[in-house]
C-alpha positions as CSV (number, residue, x, y, z in Angstrom):
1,X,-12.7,-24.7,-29.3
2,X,-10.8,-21.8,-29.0
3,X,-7.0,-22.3,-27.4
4,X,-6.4,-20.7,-24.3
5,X,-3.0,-19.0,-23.5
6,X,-1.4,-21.0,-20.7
7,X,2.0,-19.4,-19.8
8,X,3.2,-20.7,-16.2
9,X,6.2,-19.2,-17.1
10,X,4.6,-15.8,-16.3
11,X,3.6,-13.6,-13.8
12,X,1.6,-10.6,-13.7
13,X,1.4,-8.5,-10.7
14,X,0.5,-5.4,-12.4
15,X,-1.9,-2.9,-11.3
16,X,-2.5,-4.2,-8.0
17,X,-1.8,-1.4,-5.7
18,X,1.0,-3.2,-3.9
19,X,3.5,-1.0,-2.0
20,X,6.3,-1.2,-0.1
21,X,9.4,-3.9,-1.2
22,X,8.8,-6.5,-4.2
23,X,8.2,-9.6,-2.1
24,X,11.8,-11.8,-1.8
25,X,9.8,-14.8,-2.4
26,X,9.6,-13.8,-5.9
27,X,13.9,-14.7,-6.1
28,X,12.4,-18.5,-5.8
29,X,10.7,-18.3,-9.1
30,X,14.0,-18.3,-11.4
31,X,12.6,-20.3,-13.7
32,X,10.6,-16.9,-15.3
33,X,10.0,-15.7,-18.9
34,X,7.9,-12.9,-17.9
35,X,7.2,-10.3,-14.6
36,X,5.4,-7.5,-14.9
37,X,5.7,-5.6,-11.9
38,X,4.8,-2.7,-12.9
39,X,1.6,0.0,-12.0
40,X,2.4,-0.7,-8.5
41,X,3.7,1.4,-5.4
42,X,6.8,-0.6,-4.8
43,X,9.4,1.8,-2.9
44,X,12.3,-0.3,-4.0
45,X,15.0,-0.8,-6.3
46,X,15.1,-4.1,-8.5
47,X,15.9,-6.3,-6.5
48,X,19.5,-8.2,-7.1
49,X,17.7,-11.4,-7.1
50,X,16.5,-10.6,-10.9
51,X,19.8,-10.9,-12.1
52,X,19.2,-15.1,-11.4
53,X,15.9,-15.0,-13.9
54,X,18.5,-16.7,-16.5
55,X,15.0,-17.3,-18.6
56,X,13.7,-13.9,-18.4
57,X,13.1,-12.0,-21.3
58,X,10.2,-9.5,-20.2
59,X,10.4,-7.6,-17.2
């Protein structure tokens, strides 16, 4: 059986057509290896709330 990547550590919100500001609720997931935001319409800046991600190493 073939293994299946399984990273909860990781969030993809690419390519969504989201606009506007990148949701604050995403400051409670500091435990993050990966975001990828991108291919979206946000309007914002990154937020200051990234700089928490201590485990981040793929934004």
């Amino acid at each position: 059986m073939p293994q299946r990547h399984n990273c909860t550590k990781c969030r993809s919100l690419e390519a969504n057509n989201f606009s506007g500001n990148v949701p604050p609720e995403l400051g409670n997931m500091v435990s993050l290896k990966e975001l990828r935001i991108s291919d979206n319409g946000f309007e914002s800046r990154i937020p200051e709330f990234i700089g928490n991600f201590t485990k981040l190493n793929r934004l």
